[in-house]
C-alpha positions as CSV (number, residue, x, y, z in Angstrom):
1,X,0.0,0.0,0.0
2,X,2.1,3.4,-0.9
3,X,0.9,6.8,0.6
4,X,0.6,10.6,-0.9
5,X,0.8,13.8,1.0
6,X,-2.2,16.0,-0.1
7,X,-1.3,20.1,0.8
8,X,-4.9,22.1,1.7
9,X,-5.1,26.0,1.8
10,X,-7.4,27.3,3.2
11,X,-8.2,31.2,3.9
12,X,-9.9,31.8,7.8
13,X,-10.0,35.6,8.9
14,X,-7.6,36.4,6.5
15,X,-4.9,33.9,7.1
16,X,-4.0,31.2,5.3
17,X,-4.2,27.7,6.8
18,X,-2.4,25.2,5.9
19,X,-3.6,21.5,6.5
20,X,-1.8,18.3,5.7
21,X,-3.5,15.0,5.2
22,X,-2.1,11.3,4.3
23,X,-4.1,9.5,2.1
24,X,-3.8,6.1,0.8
25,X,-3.0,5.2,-2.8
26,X,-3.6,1.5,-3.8
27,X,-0.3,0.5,-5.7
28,X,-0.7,-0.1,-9.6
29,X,-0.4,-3.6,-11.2
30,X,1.2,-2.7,-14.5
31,X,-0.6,-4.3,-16.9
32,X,0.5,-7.4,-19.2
33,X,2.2,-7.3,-22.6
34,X,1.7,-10.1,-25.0
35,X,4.4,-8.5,-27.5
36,X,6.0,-10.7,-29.5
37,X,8.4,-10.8,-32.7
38,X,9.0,-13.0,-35.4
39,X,9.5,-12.9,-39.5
40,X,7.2,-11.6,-41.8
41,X,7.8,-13.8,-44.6
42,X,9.4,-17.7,-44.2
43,X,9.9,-20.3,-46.5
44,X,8.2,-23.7,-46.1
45,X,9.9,-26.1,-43.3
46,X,12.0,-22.8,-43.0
47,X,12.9,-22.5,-38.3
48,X,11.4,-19.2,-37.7
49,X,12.3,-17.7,-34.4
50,X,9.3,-16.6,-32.0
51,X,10.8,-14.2,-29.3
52,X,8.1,-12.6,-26.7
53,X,9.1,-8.7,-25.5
54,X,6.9,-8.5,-23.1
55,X,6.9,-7.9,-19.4
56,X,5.7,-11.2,-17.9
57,X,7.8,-13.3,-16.1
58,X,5.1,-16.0,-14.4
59,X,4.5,-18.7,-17.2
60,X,1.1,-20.0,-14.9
61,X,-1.2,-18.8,-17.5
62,X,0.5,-18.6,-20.9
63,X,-1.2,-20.0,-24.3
64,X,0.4,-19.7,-27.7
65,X,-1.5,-20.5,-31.1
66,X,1.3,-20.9,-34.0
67,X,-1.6,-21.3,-36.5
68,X,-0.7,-25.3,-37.1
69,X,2.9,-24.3,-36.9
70,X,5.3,-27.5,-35.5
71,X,7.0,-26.6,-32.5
72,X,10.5,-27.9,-32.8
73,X,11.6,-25.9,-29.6
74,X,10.8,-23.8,-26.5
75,X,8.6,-23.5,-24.2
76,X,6.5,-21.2,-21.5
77,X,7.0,-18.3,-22.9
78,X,9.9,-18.8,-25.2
79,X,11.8,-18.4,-26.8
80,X,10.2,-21.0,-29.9
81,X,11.9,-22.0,-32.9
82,X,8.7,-23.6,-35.2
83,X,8.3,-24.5,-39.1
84,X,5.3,-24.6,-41.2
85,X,4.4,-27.1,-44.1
86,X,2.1,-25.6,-45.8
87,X,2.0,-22.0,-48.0
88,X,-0.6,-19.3,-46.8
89,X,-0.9,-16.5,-44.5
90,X,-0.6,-18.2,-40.6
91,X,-1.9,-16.6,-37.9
92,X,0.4,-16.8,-34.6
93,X,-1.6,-15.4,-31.3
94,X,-0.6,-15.2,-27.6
95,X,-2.9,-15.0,-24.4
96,X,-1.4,-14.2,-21.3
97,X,-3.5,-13.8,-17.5
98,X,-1.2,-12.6,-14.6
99,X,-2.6,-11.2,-11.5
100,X,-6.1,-11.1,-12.8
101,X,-5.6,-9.2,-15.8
102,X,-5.0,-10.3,-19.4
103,X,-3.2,-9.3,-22.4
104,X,-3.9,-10.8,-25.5
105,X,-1.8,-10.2,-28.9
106,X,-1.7,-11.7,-32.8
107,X,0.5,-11.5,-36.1
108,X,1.1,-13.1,-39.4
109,X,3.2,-14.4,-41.3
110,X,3.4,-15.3,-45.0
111,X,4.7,-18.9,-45.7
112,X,6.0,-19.6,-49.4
113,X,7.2,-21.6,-51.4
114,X,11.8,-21.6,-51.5
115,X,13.1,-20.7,-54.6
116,X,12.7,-23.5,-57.4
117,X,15.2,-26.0,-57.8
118,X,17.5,-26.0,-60.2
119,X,20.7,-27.9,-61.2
120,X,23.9,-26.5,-61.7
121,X,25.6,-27.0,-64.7
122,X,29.1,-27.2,-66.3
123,X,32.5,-27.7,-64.7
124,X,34.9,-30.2,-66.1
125,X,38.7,-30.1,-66.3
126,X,40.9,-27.5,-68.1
127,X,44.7,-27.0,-69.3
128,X,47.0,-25.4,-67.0
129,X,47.1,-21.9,-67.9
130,X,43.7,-22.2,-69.7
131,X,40.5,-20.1,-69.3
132,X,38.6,-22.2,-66.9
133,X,35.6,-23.1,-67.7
134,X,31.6,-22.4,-67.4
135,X,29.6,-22.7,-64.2
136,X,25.9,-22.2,-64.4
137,X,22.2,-23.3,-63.4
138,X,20.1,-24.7,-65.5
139,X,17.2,-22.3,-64.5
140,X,16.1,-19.4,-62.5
141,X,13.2,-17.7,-60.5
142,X,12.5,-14.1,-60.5
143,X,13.0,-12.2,-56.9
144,X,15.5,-14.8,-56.2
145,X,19.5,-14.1,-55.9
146,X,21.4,-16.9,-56.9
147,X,25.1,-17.3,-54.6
148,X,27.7,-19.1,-56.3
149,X,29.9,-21.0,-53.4
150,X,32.8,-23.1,-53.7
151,X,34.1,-25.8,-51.4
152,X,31.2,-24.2,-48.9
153,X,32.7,-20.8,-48.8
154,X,31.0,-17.7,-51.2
155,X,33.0,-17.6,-54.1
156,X,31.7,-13.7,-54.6
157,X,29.4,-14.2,-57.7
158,X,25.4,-13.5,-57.3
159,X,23.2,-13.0,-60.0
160,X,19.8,-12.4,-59.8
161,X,16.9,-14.3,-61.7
162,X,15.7,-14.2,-65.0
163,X,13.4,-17.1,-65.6
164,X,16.1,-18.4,-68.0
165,X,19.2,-20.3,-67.2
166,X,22.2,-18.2,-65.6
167,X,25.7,-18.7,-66.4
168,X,28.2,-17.9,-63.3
169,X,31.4,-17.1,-65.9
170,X,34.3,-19.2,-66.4
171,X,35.4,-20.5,-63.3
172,X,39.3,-20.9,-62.7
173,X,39.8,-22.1,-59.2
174,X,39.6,-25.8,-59.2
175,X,36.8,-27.3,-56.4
176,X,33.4,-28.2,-55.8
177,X,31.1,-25.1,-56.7
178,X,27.8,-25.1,-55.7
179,X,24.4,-22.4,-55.4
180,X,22.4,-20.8,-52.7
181,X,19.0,-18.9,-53.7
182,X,17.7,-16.7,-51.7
183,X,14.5,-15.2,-52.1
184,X,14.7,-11.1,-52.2
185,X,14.2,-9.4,-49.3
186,X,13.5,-12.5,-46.7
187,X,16.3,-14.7,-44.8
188,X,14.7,-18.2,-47.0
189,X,17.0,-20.1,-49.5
190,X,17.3,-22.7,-50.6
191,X,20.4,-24.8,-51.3
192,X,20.2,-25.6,-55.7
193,X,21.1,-29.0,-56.7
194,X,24.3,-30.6,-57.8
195,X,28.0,-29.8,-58.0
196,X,30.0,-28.3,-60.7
197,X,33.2,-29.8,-60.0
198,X,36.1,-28.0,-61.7
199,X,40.1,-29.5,-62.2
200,X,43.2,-28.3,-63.8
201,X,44.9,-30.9,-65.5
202,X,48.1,-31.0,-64.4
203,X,48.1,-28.3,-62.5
204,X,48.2,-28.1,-58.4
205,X,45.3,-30.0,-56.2
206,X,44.0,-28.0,-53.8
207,X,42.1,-29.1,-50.5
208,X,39.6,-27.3,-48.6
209,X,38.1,-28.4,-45.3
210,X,34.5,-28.4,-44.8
211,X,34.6,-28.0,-41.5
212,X,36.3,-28.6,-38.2
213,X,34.2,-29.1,-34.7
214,X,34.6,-30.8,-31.1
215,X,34.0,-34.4,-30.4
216,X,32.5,-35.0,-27.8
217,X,33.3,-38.3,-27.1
218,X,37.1,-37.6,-27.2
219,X,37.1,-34.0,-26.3
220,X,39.4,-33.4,-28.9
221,X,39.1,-31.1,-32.4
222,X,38.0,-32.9,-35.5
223,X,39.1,-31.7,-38.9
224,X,36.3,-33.0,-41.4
225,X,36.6,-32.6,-45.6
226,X,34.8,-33.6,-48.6
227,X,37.8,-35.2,-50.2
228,X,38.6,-33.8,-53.5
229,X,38.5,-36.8,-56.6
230,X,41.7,-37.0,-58.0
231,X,43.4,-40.0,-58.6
232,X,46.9,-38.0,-58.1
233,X,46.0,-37.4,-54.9
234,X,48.6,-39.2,-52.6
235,X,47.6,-37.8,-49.1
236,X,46.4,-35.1,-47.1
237,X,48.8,-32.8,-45.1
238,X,47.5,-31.3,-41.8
239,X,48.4,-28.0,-40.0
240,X,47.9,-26.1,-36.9
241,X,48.7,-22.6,-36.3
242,X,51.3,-22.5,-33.5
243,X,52.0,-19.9,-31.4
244,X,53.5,-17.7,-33.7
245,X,50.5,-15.6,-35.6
246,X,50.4,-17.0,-39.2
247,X,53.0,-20.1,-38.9
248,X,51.6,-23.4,-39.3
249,X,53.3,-26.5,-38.5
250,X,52.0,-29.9,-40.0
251,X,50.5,-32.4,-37.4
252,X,49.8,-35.4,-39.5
253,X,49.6,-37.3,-42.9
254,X,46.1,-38.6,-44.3
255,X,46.9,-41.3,-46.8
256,X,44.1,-40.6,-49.6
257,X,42.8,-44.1,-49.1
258,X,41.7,-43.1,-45.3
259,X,38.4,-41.7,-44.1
260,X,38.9,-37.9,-44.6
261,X,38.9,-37.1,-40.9
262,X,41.7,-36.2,-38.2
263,X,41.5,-36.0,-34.7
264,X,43.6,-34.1,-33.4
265,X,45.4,-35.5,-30.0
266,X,47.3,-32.8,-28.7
267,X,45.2,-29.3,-29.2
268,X,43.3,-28.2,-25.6
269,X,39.8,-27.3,-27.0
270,X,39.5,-26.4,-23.2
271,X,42.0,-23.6,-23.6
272,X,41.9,-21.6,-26.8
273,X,40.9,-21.8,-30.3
274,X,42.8,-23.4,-32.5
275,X,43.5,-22.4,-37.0
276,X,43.4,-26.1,-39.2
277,X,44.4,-26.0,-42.8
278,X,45.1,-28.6,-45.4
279,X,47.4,-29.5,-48.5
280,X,47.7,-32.3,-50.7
281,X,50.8,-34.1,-51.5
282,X,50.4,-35.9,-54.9
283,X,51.8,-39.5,-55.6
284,X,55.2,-37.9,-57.0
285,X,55.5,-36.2,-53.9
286,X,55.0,-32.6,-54.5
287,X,52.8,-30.9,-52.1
288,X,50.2,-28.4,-53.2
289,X,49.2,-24.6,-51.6
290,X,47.5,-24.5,-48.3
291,X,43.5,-24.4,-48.0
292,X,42.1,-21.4,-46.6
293,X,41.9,-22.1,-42.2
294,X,38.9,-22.9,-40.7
295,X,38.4,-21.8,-37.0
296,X,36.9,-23.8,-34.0
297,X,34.4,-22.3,-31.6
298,X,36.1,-21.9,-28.0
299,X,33.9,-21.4,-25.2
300,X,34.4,-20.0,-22.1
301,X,32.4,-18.9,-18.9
302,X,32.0,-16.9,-15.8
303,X,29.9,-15.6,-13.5
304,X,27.9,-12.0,-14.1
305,X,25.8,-9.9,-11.8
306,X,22.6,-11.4,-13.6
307,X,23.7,-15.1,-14.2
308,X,26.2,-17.0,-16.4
309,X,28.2,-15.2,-19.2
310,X,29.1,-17.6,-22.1
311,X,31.6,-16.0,-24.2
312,X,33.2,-17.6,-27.7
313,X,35.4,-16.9,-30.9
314,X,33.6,-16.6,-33.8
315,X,33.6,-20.0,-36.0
316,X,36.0,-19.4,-39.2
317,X,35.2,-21.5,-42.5
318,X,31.6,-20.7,-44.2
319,X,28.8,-18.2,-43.7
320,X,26.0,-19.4,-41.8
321,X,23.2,-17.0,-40.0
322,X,22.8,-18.2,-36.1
323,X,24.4,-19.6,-32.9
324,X,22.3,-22.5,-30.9
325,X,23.0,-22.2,-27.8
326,X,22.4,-25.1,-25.9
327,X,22.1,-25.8,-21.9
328,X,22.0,-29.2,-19.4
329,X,21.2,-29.1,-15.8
330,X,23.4,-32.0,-13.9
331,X,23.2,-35.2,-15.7
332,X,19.8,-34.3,-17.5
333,X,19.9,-34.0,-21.4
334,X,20.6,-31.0,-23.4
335,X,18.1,-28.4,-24.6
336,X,18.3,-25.5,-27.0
337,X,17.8,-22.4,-24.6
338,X,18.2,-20.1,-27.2
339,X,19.3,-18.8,-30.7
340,X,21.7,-15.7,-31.6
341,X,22.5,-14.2,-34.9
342,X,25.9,-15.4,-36.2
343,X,27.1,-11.7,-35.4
344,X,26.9,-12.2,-31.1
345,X,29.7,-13.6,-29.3
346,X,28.4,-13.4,-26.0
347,X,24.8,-14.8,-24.0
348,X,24.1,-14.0,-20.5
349,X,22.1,-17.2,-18.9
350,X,20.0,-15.8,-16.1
351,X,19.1,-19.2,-15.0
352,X,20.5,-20.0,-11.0
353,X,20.8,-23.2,-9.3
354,X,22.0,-25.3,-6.9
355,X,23.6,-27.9,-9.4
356,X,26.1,-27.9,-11.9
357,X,24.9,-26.5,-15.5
358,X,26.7,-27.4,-19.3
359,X,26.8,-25.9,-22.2
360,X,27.7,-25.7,-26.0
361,X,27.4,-23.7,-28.6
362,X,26.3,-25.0,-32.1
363,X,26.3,-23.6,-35.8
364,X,24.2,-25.8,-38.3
365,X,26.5,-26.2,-41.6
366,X,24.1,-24.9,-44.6
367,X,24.7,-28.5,-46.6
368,X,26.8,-30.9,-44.2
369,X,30.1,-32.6,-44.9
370,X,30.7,-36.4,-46.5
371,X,33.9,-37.8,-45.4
372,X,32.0,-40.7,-47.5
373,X,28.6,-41.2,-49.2
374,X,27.5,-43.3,-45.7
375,X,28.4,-40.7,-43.2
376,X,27.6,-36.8,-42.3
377,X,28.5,-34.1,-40.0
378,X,26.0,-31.6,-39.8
379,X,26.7,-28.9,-37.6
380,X,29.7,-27.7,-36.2
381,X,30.3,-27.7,-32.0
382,X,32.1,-25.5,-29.2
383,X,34.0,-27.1,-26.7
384,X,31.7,-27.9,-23.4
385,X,31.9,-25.9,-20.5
386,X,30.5,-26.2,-17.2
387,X,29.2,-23.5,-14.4
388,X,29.6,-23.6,-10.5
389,X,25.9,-22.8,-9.2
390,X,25.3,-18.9,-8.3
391,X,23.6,-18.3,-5.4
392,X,24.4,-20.8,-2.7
393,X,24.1,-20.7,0.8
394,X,27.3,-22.1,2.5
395,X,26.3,-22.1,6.2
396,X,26.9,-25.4,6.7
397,X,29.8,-25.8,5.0
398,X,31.4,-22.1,6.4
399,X,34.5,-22.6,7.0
400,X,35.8,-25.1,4.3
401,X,39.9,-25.3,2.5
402,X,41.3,-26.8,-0.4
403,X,44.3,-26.2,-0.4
404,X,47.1,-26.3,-2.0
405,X,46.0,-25.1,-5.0
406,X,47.5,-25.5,-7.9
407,X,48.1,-29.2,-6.8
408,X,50.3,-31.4,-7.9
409,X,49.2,-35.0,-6.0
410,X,47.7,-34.5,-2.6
411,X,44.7,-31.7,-2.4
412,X,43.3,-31.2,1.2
413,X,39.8,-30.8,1.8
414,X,39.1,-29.7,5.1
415,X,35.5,-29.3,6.4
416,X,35.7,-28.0,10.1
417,X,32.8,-29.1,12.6
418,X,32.1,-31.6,15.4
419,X,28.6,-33.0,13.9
420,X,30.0,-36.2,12.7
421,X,28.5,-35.6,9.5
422,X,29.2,-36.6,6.2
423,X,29.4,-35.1,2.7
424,X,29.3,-35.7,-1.2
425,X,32.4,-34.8,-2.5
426,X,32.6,-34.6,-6.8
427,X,35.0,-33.4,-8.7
428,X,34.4,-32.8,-12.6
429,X,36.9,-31.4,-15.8
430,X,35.4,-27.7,-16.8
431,X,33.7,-29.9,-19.9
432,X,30.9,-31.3,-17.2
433,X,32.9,-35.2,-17.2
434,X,32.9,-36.2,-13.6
435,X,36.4,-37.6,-12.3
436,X,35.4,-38.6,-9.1
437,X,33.2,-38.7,-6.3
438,X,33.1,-40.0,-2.8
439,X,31.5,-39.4,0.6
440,X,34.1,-37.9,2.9
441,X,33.8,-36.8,7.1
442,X,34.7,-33.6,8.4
443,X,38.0,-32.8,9.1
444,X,40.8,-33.2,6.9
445,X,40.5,-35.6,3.5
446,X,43.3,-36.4,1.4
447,X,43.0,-36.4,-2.1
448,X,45.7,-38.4,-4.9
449,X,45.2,-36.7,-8.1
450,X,49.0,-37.1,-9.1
451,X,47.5,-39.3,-12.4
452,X,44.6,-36.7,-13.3
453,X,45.7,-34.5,-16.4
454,X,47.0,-31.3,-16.0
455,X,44.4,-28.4,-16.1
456,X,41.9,-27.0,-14.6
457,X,39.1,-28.7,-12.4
458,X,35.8,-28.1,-10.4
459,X,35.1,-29.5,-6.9
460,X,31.9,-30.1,-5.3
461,X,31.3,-30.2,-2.0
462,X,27.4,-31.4,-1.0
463,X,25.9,-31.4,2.5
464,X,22.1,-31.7,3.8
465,X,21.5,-27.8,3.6
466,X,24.0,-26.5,1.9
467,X,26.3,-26.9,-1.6
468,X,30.2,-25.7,-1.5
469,X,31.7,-25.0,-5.2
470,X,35.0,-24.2,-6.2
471,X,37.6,-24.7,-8.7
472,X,41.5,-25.8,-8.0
473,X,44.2,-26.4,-10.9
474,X,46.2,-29.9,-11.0
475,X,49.9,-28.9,-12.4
């Protein structure tokens, strides 16, 4: 209940009075938005992002209407990534009742039809020296610009469509070349159909990598490419950047007969980002110009006033529109918490709790890689990382050390107290893999982590009311 002063003057023989009264003012519920944004024109099957701008925050009374959209994520209020399958106006509404007072709010969007499909045409091999040779499509759709890419990366050609078959020039730069259409004016393409593959005969091979990501069941980098079909081909060199901006050292030798993919054993994806190209070595021996590098996506975290603060490097290799974020709470699965345009390198997670919480991020590869016609990678990934909970209460566990730290093969945890208690110890990599675990006493415990790998770790400490986190390095 807030208050106001009201001032009264009143005249008496002359003489102004002046009376003072409190009065009380019932406080104002601010009424409920049901804003909302979204595209106004998507392709069919195209993910259209659904982001509410309002100011609810209670999800007790939400109800959504994606006018027989399919929800492929989100939840509550959002945000919701959905797809439609057929053409037509759809009609997306919102209804929202907090505190007894409700909002309603509604707005459309046009689903089309992608740009035709065409095939592209030409390629072939040429003479050293030569003039290359035509690239096209065999057709075209007005209001749609046609991309030219080669070995996944925009080769700088668009044209826009005629109704006619387009010709892309004379191509010179051996690889695969392939075609994006994109409707004018909207974010929908489609991918055309084929590949223009274009050689020099006897002139250098070249190499490109499609892309390279983070496997998660070796927690190492992966360097994936289409390998290029030439039967001089000997094998593939790969390289690293080292320390030194620019220099590149070769890591390993891919015989041509191989599957074209390398894992790389000794880059950290923990620690930094990390520059791949490739070469080939032809079956005389001569070894062939560097691809351009591809970049991985390095992760990292930290706590913020509001929550957690991922942070990354941009990914290196091929255009693509959006980051995936994605989030797990203790051992539970993964979910996409949200999406950001391909131009954000930072997300602040307001979400607070008293476990440990995971993420990645992810870019989708606009046509994935085929190390061979029975296998695809689809979407590139960060490295995992893993947050201590914000907010805890410690009273319990007041009082705790871990010490030394860095360690090298005993770490103390000492839990002072005369309950007689016990705890849940756990101790995980920064990746979310738990190393350990064990129910200690209070007082001193002993620890031998002389065989874990050097790095950094995260130690939980669990009791009845009350969660201790905190992170020690092993050197």
């Amino acid at each position: 209940m807030k208050t106001f002063t009201k001032l009264l003057l009143t005249a008496m023989c002359g003489f102004l009075l002046l009376s003072i009264r409190t009065l009380p003012v019932q406080a104002q519920v601010p009424t409920p938005s049901c804003a909302f944004n979204m595209a106004d024109i998507a392709c069919l099957e195209q993910h259209v992002k659904i982001t509410y701008i309002g100011n609810v925050t209670s999800t007790d009374s939400v109800v959504w209407n994606f006018g027989g959209g399919i929800v492929l994520e989100g939840s509550g209020l959002g945000p919701y990534w959905v797809k439609w399958l057929t053409v037509g106006i759809k009609h997306v509404t919102l209804d929202i009742q907090e505190n007894g007072m409700v909002c309603h709010a509604d707005s459309t969007i046009h689903i089309v039809e992608g740009p035709t499909l065409f095939h592209m045409t030409g390629g072939g091999s040429y003479p050293a020296g030569g003039a290359g040779v035509p690239v096209g499509l065999s057709g075209s759709q007005n209001d749609v610009i046609y991309k030219l890419y080669r070995n996944g990366n925009y080769a700088g050609t668009a044209v826009g469509g005629t109704g006619q078959p387009i010709s892309f020039g004379n191509q010179t730069e051996p690889g695969e070349y392939t075609c994006k259409g994109i409707l004018e004016g909207t974010d929908c393409y489609r991918m055309m159909e084929g590949v223009a593959v274009v050689t020099i005969i006897g002139g250098p091979i070249y190499q490109h990598i499609c892309m390279v990501s983070y496997d998660t069941t070796a927690h190492k980098n992966l360097i994936i490419w289409n390998k290029v079909d030439n039967g001089r081909v000997g094998h593939f060199n790969v390289y690293r950047e080292t320390y030194q901006l620019n220099h590149y050292e070769k890591i390993a030798e891919v015989p041509y007969s191989q599957l074209s993919v390398y894992l790389d054993p000794d880059a950290d994806p923990l620690v930094k980002a990390d520059k791949y190209r490739l070469s080939v070595t032809d079956t005389t021996g001569e070894e062939y110009e560097k691809s351009p590098y591809h970049q991985t996506i390095h992760l990292n975290i930290n706590p913020g006033i509001y929550g957690f603060n991922l942070i990354w490097n941009h990914y290196i290799g091929f255009e693509f529109l959006t980051y995936k974020i994605h989030r797990k709470l203790g051992a539970g699965p993964y979910t996409v918490i949200d999406s950001v345009s391909s131009a954000v390198d930072s997300y602040t997670d307001v979400y607070t709790t008293s476990g440990l919480a995971t993420y990645f991020i992810e870019v989708v590869r606009p046509e994935p890689c085929n190390p061979t016609k029975n296998s695809a990678y689809a979407s590139v990934l960060s490295n995992t990382v893993t947050s201590a909970p914000l907010g805890l209460e410690e009273d319990e566990l007041s009082g705790i050390l871990i010490y030394p730290n860095p360690v090298h093969e005993r770490l103390i945890v000492s839990i002072p107290g005369e309950r007689q208690a016990t705890f849940a110890l756990e101790i995980y990599r920064p990746d979310g893999r738990k190393v350990y675990e064990s129910q200690i006493p209070e007082g001193a415990t002993s620890l031998n982590i002389l065989d874990y790998q050097t790095g950094l770790y995260i130690l939980k400490v669990k009791g009845s009311s009350a969660v201790f986190v905190t992170k020690f390095f092993k050197n």
